[in-house]
ZAVO-510914 format. One record per residue: x, y, z of N, C-alpha, C in turn; residue number from 1. Coordinates in Angstrom, 3 decimals, m for minus. Each point is the difference from the previous one (the first is absolute). Layout:
- n_x,n_y,n_z,ca_x,ca_y,ca_z,c_x,c_y,c_z,n
- X,Y,Z,X,Y,Z,X,Y,Z,NUM
...
***
This chain:
- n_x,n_y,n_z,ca_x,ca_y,ca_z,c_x,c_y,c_z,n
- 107.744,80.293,79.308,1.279,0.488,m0.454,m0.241,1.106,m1.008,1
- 0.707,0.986,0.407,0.032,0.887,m1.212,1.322,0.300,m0.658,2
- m0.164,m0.035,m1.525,1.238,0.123,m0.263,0.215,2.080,m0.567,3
- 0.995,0.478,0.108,m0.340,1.433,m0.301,1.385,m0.365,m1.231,4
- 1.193,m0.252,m0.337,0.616,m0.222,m0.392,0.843,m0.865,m0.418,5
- 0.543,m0.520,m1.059,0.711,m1.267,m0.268,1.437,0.914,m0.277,6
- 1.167,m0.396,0.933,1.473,0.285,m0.478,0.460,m0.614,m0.866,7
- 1.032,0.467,m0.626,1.038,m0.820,m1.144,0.762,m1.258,0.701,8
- 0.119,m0.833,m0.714,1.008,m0.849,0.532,1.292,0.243,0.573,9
- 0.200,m0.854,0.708,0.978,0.596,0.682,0.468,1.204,1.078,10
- m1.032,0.377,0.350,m0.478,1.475,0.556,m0.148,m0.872,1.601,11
- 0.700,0.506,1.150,0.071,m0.616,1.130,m1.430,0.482,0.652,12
- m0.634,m0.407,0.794,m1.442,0.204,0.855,0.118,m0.223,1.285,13
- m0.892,1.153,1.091,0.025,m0.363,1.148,m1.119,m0.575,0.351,14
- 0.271,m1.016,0.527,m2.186,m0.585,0.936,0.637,0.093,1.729,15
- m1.087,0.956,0.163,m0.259,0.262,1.541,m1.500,m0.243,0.279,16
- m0.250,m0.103,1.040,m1.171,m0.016,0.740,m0.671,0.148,1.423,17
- m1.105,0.166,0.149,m0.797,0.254,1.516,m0.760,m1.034,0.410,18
- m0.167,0.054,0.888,m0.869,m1.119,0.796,m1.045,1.564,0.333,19
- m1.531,m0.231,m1.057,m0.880,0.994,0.367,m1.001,m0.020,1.549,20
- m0.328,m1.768,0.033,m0.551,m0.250,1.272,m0.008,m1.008,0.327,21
- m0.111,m0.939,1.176,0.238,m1.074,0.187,m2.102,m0.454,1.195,22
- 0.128,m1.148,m0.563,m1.830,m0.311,0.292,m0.012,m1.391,0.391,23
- m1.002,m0.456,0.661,m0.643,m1.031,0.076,m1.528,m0.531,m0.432,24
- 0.042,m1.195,m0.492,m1.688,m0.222,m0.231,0.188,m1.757,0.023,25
- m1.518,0.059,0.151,m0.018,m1.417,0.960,1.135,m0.775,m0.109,26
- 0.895,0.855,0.962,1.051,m0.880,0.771,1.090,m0.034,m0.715,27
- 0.350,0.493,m1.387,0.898,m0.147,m0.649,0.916,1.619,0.151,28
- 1.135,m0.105,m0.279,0.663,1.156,0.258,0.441,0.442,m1.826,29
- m0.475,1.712,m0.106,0.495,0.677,m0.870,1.161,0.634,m0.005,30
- 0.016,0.551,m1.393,1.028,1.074,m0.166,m0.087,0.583,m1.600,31
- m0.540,1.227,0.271,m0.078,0.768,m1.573,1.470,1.130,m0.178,32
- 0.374,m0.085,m1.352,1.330,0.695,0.328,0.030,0.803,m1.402,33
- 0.655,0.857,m0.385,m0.269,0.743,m1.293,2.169,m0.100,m0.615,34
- m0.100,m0.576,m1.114,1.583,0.047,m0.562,m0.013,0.546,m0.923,35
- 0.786,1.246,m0.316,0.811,0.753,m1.121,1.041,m0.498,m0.539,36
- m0.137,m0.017,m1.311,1.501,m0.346,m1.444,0.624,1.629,m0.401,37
- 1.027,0.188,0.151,0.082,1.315,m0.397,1.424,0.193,m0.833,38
- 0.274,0.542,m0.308,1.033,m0.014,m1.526,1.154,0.856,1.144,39
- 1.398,m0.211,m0.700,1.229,0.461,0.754,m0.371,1.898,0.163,40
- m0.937,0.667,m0.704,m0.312,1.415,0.086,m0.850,0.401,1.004,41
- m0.799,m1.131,0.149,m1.109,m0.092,1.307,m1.301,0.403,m0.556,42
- m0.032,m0.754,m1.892,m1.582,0.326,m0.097,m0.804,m1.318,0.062,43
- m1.282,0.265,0.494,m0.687,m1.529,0.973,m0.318,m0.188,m1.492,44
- 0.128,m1.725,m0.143,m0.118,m1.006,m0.944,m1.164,m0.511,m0.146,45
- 0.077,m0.504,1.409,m1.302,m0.728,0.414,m0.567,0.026,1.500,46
- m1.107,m0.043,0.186,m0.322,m0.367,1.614,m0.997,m1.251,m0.192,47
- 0.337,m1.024,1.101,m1.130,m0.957,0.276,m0.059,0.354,1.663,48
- m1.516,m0.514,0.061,m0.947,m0.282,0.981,m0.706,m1.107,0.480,49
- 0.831,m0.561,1.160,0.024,m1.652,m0.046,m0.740,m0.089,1.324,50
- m0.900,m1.070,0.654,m0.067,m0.392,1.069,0.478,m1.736,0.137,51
- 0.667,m0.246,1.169,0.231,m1.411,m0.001,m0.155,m0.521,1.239,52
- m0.618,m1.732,0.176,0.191,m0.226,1.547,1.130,m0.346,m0.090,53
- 0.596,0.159,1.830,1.608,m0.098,0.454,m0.067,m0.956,0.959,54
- m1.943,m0.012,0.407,0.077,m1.339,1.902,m0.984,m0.737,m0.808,55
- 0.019,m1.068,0.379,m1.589,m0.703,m0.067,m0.764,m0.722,1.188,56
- m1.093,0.649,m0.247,m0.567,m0.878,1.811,0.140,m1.213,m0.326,57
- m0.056,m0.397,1.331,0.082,m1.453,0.562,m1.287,m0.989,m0.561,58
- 0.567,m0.802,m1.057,m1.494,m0.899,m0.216,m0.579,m0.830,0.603,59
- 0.999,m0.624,1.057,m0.206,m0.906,0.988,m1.794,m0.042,0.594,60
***
């Protein structure tokens, strides 16, 4: 996470985001995605850089 700015209170924020790529590894299903915080003027707040699993193989 990076933070580039802290707004005032009360100051409304947008969070949007991408799905950067979507992967597999032994058997489990990815997804890395990048989200922007951005202030009602549109200056970026913050960005994080997340990966998460979404499947899980079968343990059976």
């Amino acid at each position: 996470m990076e933070v580039y700015s802290c707004p005032d209170e009360g100051v409304l924020a947008t969070v949007s985001g991408e799905i950067v790529r979507t992967f597999e590894r032994n058997g489990d299903k990815y997804v890395a995605f990048t989200v922007r915080v951005s202030d009602a003027g549109g200056r970026l707040l913050a960005k994080v850089e997340h990966t998460s699993i979404y499947g899980l193989r079968s343990r059976a």
